[in-house]
C-alpha positions, 0 to 999 in steps of 0.5 A: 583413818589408820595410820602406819602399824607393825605388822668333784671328789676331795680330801675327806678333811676338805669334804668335812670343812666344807659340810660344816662351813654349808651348815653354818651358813645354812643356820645362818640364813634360817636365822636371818629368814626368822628375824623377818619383820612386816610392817603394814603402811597406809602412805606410800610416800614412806615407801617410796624410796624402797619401792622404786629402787625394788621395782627397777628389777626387771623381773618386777611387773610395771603393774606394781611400779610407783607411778602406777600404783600411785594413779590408782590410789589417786583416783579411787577411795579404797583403803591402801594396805602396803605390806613391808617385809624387811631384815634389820635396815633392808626392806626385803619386799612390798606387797602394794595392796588395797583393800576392797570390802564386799557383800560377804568378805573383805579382801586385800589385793593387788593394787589396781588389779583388775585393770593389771595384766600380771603380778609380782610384788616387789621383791629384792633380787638377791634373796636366796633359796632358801629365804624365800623358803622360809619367808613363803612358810612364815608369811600366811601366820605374819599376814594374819597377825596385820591384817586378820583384824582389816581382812578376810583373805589375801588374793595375789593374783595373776602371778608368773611363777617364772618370769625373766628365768627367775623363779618367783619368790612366793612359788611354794606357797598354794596357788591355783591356776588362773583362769587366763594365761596371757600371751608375749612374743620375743623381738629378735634382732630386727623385724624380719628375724621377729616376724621369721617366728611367725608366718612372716609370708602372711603377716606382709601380706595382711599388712599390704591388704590393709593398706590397700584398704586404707588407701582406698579411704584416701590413705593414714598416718600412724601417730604417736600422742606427744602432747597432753592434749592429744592423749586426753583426746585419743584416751576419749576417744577409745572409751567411746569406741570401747563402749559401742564395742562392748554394747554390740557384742553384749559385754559389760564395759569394765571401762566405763566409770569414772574412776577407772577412766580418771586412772588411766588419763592420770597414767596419760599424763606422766610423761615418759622417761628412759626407763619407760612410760605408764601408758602411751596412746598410738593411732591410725588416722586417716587422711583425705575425705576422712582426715582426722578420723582415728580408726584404730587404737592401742595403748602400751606401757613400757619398763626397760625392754618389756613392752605390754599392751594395755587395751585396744580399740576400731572404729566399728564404723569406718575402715574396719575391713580393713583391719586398721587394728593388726595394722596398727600392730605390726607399726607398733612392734615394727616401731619398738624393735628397731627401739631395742625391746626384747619382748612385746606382750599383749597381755592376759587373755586368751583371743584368737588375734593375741595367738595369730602374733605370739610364740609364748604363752605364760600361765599365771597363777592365783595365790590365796590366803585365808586370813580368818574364818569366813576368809577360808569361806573366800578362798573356796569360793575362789577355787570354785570361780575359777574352776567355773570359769574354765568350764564355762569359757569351754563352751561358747554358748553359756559364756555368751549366755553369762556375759549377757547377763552380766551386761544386764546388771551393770548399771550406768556410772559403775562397771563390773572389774572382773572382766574375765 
């Protein structure tokens, strides 16, 4: 078991004190960045303070929010690897990752990041420039030092290098672009001005059709899971509904193991606060001959005004042409407008339903470091993954193709986590 290591124009005059006064604190800065020090931590109790005064920035991912990672940690074994980067007494970041060990290389990541939609860290809002200049530059040799004896190579995947207007911290680092981008619409105002963005005409449209549809099944209620109990039963629910899901269309269910359906009922079960709520289940349910029957589900978390959608399902065999799931949609974003978010994201993934309600679209980047030899061997490896994934997402046959094969050789109980 490891334990906790280190790892205008003026006066000439005035011109000259202010040249002199910018190189001093210029130094100064270089000065502060090179007493940087990384501790590696294996507990996030010790970090715990740090980290959540860190991730209440809003330009932090709610991906790397305590109550997050912690659910995450709870339910699987892989090994916790919590990089602490302070100056003196303040903790200047936290890169919260795990280490996963494959067939071929060993790799520290972030935590829980295959089920995460975009990446951060956790970093200070008042590093400046030239900092983080300095601690992009220093950081590959300090990870290697830590970790080079534990892993291969560092994947901080899935990162916006421009999130909230704020440039990220790490953006001079290498980087490629991931393979998926992911998609957010702008809450305005109210509604009306949100759906102005859009075909406003089309979308009340489609939302009348489908309740036409539903009330033809004897009508539906949208619901909100208040209780624990509700949420263990919708959360099933969607698993089981994913499942038919993915078999029909011959995918390989990333949701289908355990562990990964144990983190997202320990997500359920934190209760919501005024900052936000790990993972809230909504539902359209029918009434009349039906009642009951939940034909559509979404899952969302929320930090501060930003909203993501985690995953979805239907009832592939009841009410869906009546497309319970962009009525349960326009609830939701109804719901959350009026509620005061600014913004509504559906996450990374490029699908066509994603496109039809949003006005942005965010790349996200992949930075990968090489920690030892056979980590540079990872690293090409990567590269060369993501430049096939592009080409292959291209053409529609041989992705059907893959994704088919992929089905084949996943195995009851386990579950491939790049869903990508």
């Amino acid at each position: 078991m490891m334990t906790d290591v280190d790892l205008n124009m003026m006066p000439v005059s005035k011109a000259r004190r202010r040249v002199w006064h910018a190189r001093r604190e210029k130094a100064q800065d270089i000065a502060a960045a090179r007493d940087l020090r990384l501790t590696v931590h294996v507990s996030m109790d010790a970090l715990e303070a740090d980290w959540r005064a860190l991730e209440a920035s809003s330009a932090t991912s709610l991906h790397q929010g305590f109550d997050w990672c912690a659910a995450w940690a709870a339910t699987h074994s892989s090994q916790l690897l919590l990089v602490r980067g302070s100056i003196g007494p303040k903790t200047l970041f936290i890169l919260p990752l795990e280490l996963v060990r494959g067939r071929l290389f060993r790799t520290a990541r972030f935590i829980g990041s295959p089920h995460s939609n975009l990446n951060t860290g956790l970093f200070a809002t008042d590093i400046d420039p030239l900092t983080c200049e300095q601690l992009a530059s220093s950081l590959i040799a300090e990870l290697s030092a830590k970790l080079s004896r534990v892993a291969d190579i560092v994947t901080l995947d899935k990162m916006p290098f421009d999130w909230h207007g704020t440039p990220h911290p790490l953006t001079s680092l290498p980087a490629v672009r991931n393979q998926n981008s992911s998609f957010q619409l702008p809450l305005l105002a109210n509604f009306e001005a949100t759906l102005a963005q859009l075909n406003a005409k089309r979308r009340r449209k489609k939302f009348r059709v489908s309740q036409r549809r539903l009330d033809a099944l004897g009508g539906y209620e949208y619901v909100i899971a208040k209780t624990p109990q509700e949420r263990r039963q919708i959360l099933d629910l969607f698993f089981e509904q994913k499942a038919i899901r993915f078999k029909a269309l011959g995918l390989p269910n990333v949701f289908q193991d355990r562990e990964t359906q144990a983190f997202f009922h320990a997500l359920a079960a934190v209760e919501p606060t005024a900052e936000g709520q790990p993972l809230e289940l909504n539902a359209i349910r029918l009434r009349g001959e039906q009642n009951g029957r939940i034909v559509a589900i979404a899952a969302l978390s929320r930090k501060g005004d930003h909203v993501i959608c985690q995953f979805g399902s239907i009832d592939e065999n009841l009410g869906a042409e009546a497309s319970p799931g962009e009525l349960l949609f326009y609830h939701i974003i109804s719901r959350y407008n009026a509620e005061g978010m600014t913004l509504f994201d559906f996450g990374i993934g490029d699908q066509a339903y994603k496109r039809s309600w949003c006005t942005v679209e965010t790349v996200q980047r992949d930075i990968v470091l090489p920690l030892t030899l056979r980590g540079r061997l990872a690293a090409a490896a990567h590269h060369t993954a993501v430049w096939l994934k592009v080409g292959i997402k291209k053409n529609k046959k041989v992705y059907a193709f893959v994704q088919r094969l992929r089905q084949g050789r996943q195995t009851p109980g386990t579950a491939e986590t790049d869903g990508d």
